[in-house]
N, C-alpha and C positions, 0 to 999 in steps of 0.2 A: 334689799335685793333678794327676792324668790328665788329667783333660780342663774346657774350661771350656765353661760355658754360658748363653746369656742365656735370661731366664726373664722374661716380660711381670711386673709387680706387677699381683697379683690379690688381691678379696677374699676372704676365710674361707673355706676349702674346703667342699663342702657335708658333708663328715662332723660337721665343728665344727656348721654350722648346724643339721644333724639332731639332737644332742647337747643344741644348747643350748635346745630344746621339751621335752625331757623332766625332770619334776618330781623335781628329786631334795635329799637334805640341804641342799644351799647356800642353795635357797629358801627354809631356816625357817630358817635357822643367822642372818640379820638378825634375824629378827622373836623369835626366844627369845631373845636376845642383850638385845635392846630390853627384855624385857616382863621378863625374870631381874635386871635395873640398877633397871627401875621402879618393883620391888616391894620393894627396899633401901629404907629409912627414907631421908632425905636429912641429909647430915653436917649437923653442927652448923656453924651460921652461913649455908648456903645454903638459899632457899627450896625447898620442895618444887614448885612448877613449876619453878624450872631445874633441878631434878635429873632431873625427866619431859622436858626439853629433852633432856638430857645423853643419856637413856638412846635418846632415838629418834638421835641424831646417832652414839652409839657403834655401833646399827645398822647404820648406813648407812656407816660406815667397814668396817664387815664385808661389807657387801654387796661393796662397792667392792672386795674383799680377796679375795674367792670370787667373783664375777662371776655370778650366776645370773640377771641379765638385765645389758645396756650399761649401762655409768656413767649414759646421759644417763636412759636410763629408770628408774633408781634414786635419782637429783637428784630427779626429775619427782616420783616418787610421793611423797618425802620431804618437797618443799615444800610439795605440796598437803594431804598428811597433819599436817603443823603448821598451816599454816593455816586447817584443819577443827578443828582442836584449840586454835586460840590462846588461848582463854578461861584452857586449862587447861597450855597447856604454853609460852607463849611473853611474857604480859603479866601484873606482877601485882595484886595485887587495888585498892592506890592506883590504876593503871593506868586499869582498869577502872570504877573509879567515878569516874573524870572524865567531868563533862557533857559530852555528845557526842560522847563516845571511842566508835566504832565498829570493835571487835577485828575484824570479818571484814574491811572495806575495808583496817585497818591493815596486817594483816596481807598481803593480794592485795600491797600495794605491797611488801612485805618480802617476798617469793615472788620477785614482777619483779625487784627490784633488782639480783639479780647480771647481768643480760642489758644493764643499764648500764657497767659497770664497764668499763675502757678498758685494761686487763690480758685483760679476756675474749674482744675484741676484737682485739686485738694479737694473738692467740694465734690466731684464725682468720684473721688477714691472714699470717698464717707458714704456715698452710697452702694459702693462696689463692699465695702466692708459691712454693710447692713445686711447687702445677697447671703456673704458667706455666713451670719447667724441664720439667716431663713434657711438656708439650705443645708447646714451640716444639724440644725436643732438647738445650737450651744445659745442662741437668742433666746429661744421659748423655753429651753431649760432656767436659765439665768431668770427671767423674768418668773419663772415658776417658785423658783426660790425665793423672789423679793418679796411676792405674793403671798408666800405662806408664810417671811418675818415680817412685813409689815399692809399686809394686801385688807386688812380689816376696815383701814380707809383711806379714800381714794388722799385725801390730806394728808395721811402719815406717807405715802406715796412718793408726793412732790415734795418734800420735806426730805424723802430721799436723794431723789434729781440733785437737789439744792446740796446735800452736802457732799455726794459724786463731785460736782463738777468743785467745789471750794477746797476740796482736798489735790485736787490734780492743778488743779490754776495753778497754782505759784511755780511747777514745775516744766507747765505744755506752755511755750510762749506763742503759740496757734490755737486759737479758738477754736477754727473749722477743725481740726487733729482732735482736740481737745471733748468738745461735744458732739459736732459732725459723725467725727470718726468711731469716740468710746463711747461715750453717752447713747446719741440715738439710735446706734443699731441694735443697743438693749434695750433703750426704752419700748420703740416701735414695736416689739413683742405684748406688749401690757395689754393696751388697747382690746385686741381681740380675746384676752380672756375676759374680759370682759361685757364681749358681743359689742365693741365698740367698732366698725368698721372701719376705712378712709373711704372718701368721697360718695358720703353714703350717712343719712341726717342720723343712721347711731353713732356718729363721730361724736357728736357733741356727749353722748353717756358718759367718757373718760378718754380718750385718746383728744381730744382738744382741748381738755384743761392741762394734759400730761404737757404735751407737747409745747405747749405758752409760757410755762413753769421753765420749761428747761430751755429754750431762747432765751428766755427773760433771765433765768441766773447766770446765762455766760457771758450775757452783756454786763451784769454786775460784778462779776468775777474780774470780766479783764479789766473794769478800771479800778481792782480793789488791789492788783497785784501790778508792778510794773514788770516784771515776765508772764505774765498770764494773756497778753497782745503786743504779736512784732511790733506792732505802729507806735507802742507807748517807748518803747528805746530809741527811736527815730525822734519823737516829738523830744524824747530830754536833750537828743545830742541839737536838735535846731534851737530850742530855746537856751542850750548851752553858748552857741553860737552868736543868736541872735541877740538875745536882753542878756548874756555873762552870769545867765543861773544855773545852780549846779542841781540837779535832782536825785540824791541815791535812794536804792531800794528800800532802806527802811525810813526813810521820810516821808516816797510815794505810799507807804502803807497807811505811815503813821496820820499823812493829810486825810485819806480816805476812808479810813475806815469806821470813825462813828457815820457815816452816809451808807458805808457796803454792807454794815454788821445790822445795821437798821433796817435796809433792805431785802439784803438775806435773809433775816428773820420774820420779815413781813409778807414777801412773795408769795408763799403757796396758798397763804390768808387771805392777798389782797386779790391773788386769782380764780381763789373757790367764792369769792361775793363778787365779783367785777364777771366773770366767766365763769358760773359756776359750773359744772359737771352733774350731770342727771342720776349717774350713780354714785353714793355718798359712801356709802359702807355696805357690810354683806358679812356676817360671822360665817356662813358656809361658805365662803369662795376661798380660806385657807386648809382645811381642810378636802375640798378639793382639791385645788394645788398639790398638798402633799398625795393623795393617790397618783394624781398626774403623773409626777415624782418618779413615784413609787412602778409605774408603769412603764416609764421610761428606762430603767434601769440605769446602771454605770456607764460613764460618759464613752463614745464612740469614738474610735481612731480620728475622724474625720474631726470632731468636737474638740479633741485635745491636741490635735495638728496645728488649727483655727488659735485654739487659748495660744499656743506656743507662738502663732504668728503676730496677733496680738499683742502679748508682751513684748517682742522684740519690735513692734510697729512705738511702742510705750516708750522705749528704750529709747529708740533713735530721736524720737519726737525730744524728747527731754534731757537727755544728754550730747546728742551729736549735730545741733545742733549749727555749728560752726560747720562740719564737715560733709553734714548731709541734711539738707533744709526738709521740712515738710513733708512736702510734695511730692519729694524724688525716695523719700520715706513712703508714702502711702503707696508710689509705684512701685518701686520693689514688693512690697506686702504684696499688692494684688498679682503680680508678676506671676510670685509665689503659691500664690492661691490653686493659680492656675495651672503650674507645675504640678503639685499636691496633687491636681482634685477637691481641692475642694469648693471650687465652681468650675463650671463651664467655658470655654466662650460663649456656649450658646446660648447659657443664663445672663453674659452679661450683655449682648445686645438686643436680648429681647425685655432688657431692663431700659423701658420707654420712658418710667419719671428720672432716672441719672441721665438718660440724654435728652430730655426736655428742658430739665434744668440747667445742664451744661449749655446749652446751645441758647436757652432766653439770657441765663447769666452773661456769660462770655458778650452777647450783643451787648447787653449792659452799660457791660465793662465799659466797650469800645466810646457807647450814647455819651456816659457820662465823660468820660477821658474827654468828649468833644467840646463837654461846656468850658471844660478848662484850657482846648486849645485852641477857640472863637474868642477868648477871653471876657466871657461872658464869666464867671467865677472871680476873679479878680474885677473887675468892674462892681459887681456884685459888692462884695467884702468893703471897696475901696468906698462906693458911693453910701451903702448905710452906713460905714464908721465914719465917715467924715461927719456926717449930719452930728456926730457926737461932742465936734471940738469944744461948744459952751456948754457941756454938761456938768454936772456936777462928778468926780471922780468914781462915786461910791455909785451911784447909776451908771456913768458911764462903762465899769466894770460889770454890772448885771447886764447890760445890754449889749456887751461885746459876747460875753459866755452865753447870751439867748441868741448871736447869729451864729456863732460857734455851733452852740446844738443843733437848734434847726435848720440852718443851713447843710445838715446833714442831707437833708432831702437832694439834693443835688450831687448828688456823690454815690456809686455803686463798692467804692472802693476807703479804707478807713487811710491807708497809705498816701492814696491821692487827696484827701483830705487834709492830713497833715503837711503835707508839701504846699498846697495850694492855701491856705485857711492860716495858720499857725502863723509863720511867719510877717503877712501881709496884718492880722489883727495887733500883733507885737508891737509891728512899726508907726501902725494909727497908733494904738495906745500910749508909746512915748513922745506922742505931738501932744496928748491932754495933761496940763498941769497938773501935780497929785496925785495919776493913778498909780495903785501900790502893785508895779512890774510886776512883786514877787507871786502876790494872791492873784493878778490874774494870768500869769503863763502854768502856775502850776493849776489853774483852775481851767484852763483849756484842753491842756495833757490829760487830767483826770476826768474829762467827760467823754474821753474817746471809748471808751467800752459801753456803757449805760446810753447814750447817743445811736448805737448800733442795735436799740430796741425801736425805731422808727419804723421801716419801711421792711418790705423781701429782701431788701437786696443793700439794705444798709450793715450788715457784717458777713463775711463769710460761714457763717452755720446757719443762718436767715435762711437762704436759697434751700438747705437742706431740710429745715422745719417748714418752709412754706411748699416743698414739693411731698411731704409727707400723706399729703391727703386730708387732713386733719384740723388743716385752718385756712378755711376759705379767705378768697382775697379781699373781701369784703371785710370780714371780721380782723382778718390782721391788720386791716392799714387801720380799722376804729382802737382796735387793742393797742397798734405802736402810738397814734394818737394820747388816747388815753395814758399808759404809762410812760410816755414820752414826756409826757406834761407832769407826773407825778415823778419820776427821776430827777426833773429837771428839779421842780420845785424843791422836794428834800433835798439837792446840792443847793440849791441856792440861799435855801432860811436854814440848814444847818450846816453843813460843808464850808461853807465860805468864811461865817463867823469862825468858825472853828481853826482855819487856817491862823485866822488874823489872830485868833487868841494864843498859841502856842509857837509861834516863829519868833 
C-alpha cells in the first residue's frame, strides 16, 4: 500500500443511482419466479393458498437476491400485495367462514406486525449507535488505535473482530446488542482509512472483507456459547420438554467447541482466500494513524459522554437481562444520546440505511412469520422427514440436521425457527428406530448460531452487516452459500463424532 487515505463514508455513487432507474431483467426476474411456482399444482398435503403464499415469498427472496429496487421497498410491495390477496393467498377457507372474520383488517395487522418485533428494533438501535461513533469521533478514534496496534495487516485485523466478539459472547445473550451494537459501529470506521468506501467498488479494498469477518464470527460465537443467542435457552428448555434432555452451559460448550475453536481460528484465513481484500498490508498506514492520533488530541466531552453510554448500554445488555431485555436497553441509550447531544434528531432520520433496513427487515419479519402461519414450514419439515422412516439412523440424523440448517432459508427469525423446526424434527426423529435423541437434539440447538451465516436476514446482525454498504447482495447470498456449506460440513464430519465420543 503506497499511500493512505481518508475517504468521508458516502452514499451510492450516483452511477449506481443512475443505474438503478433503468428497467431491466431483475425487475421481472421476482415476478416470473412468483407466477412460474404458482402455476405448479400444489404438493400433496399442502393447501393450495399456501403454496400461492410460498410462490409470492420465493419472489421476493429473488428480489432480495437481484436487488432491482432497496429491500425496504420490496418488504413494502410484498406485504401490501398479500394483504390484497389474503382471501386467496394467506387465510383458509375454515378461516374465512368464521363469523366476523374480517380477512383485510386481519391481514393490515399481519402486514404491521414485523415493525413490532424487538429484534427489528435492536437492529436500528445498532445503527443509531454506529451515528453516535461517526458523530461525536470516538468511532474513528477507536479504529485509529486498532490501526496503529494491529493495522499492519488487513488479517491481523479480522483476527481482531474475531476475538472482540469471543470475549463478549458468553456474556451478550443478543447477538444483534452484541456485534450490531459494539462490534460494528467500531468496525465501520476501519474501512475508510483505508480509502475503502460503501457502495462504491473500493469496498472490496478492506471494508468487505472486514465486514464478512465479523458476521461470520458472531454466527460462530453464538453456537459456541449457550448465552451468546436468546434462541439457544429456548431451544434447551423445548428439547427439555420435548425428547427429557437436559442441556447445561458447560456441556453446550463442551459439545461445540472443537467445531467453534476450529472455526474461529480459521475465519479471517478462510475469508482473506475465499474473499480476499485488495489491500493486504501497508507499514506506513500505522504510523499514520498515530499522527492522526496525535492530531486529534484528548478525547472530547461528547466522546467520553458516548464511552460512558456505551458501557452502561454493555451493562444492561449483560447483566439485566431479566429486568431490562435488549432492545428496551439500546432505547434508553439512544434516548440518552439524544438528551446528551450527542446526536441529533436530525442525524437520526436523515439516517436512510437504519430506516431502509428497519422497514425491508420488519416486512420480513412479517413474509416469513406467514410461511409459518399457511403452514407451509410445518408441511415442509413434516413431508421431507417422513421420506426418512427406512433410513438408516446414523443418515437419518445427517439429514434431519441438513434440514435443520438449510431450512434456515425460510426463516427471517432464529426464534421462530426454533419454535417451528425443533420440535416437529424431535418428533419425526423418535418414529425412526436407533436414532441416538441425545446427538441429534443437541445437534440441532448447536446449529442455531453458524446457521445464521445464510442469508441478510438469517440473524439479527445480518440486517446490520448487509445494510452496511460493504457487501453486496449478490456477494452475500454466494459468501452465506459458501460458508454455509463449509459450517455445515466441519459440524458434521467433526462435531457430531465428537459428541458421540464423549457422552
Amino acid at each position: 500500500m503506497s499511500k493512505v487515505e481518508t475517504i468521508p463514508v458516502t452514499p451510492a455513487v450516483s452511477a449506481k443511482k443512475e443505474s438503478s432507474k433503468k428497467i431491466t431483467w431483475k425487475h421481472f426476474a421476482p415476478i416470473v419466479v412468483a407466477l412460474i411456482i404458482a402455476l405448479i399444482p400444489a404438493p400433496a398435503g399442502l393447501p393450495q393458498y399456501a403454496w400461492y403464499y410460498f410462490a409470492i415469498f420465493a419472489g421476493v427472496i429473488v428480489g432480495l437476491m437481484f436487488e432491482p429496487l432497496p429491500g425496504g421497498a420490496i418488504g413494502l410491495i410484498a406485504v401490501t400485495l398479500v394483504a390484497r390477496l389474503s382471501e386467496y393467498v394467506l387465510y383458509s377457507p375454515e378461516q374465512l367462514a368464521k363469523p366476523g372474520f374480517n380477512a383485510l383488517n386481519a391481514s393490515l395487522s399481519w402486514a404491521l406486525s414485523g415493525f413490532s418485533n424487538s429484534t427489528v428494533w435492536l437492529i436500528f438501535g445498532a445503527f443509531m449507535f454506529a451515528l453516535g461513533y461517526e458523530k461525536t469521533g470516538l468511532g474513528r478514534r477507536i479504529a485509529l488505535m486498532l490501526v496503529k496496534a494491529m493495522g499492519r495487516k488487513t488479517l491481523t485485523l479480522g483476527y481482531a473482530v474475531v476475538i472482540a466478539d469471543t470475549v463478549l459472547a458468553p456474556f451478550t445473550p443478543s447477538s444483534t446488542a452484541r456485534s450490531g451494537g459494539t462490534i460494528y459501529p467500531v468496525i465501520k470506521n476501519l474501512p475508510p482509512l483505508y480509502g475503502s468506501k460503501p457502495d462504491d467498488p473500493s469496498m472490496r479494498r478492506m471494508g468487505s472483507y472486514l465486514m464478512w469477518v465479523a458476521i461470520a464470527a458472531t454466527c460462530i460465537t453464538s453456537s459456541m456459547f449457550l448465552t451468546a443467542l436468546a434462541p439457544n435457552l429456548l431451544a434447551v428448555e423445548l428439547v427439555r420438554k420435548t425428547a427429557k434432555i437436559e442441556i447445561a452451559w458447560l456441556d453446550w460448550f463442551k459439545y461445540f467447541a472443537p467445531v467453534g475453536i476450529l472455526l474461529l481460528a480459521s475465519l479471517p484465513l478462510l475469508a482473506y482466500w475465499i474473499y480476499p481484500p485488495e489491500v493486504k498490508e501497508g507499514t506506513e498506514v500505522q504510523s499514520w494513524a498515530a499522527k492522526e492520533l496525535e492530531k486529534m488530541g484528548g478525547f472530547t466531552k461528547r466522546e467520553i459522554t458516548l464511552a460512558v453510554l456505551v458501557v452502561i448500554a454493555l451493562v444492561m445488555w449483560i447483566f439485566r437481562g431479566d429486568e431490562v431485555n435488549a432492545t428496551t436497553a439500546a432505547l434508553i441509550i439512544i434516548s440518552l444520546m439524544l438528551v446528551t447531544s450527542v446526536v441529533s434528531w436530525d442525524d437520526i432520520i436523515k439516517n436512510s440505511a437504519a430506516w431502509n433496513t428497519l422497514a425491508w427487515f420488519a416486512t420480513l419479519i412479517a413474509l416469513a412469520d406467514g410461511l409459518t402461519r399457511v403452514g407451509f414450514v410445518k408441511w415442509f419439515a413434516e413431508t421431507v422427514a417422513s421420506q426418512l422412516t427406512d433410513t438408516p439412523p446414523a443418515v437419518a440424523v445427517a439429514l434431519l440436521l441438513l434440514i435443520n440448517f438449510f431450512g434456515h432459508y425460510l426463516f427471517a427469525s432464529v426464534t421462530a425457527h426454533v419454535t417451528a423446526m425443533i420440535p416437529v424434527l424431535l418428533a419425526v426423529a423418535s418414529t425412526i428406530p436407533g436414532v441416538n435423541m441425545h446427538t441429534l437434539a443437541l445437534g440441532l440447538c448447536l446449529q442455531l448460531g453458524i446457521m445464521g451465516i445464510i442469508t441478510p436476514y438469517a440473524s439479527g446482525p445480518s440486517p446490520v452487516y448487509y445494510g452496511s454498504g460493504y457487501l453486496p447482495a449478490a456477494d452475500y447470498w454466494r459468501l452465506g452459500a459458501i460458508f454455509g456449506v463449509i459450517f455445515f460440513a466441519v459440524f458434521l464430519v467433526i462435531g457430531v463424532p465428537w459428541m458421540l465420543a464423549i457422552r
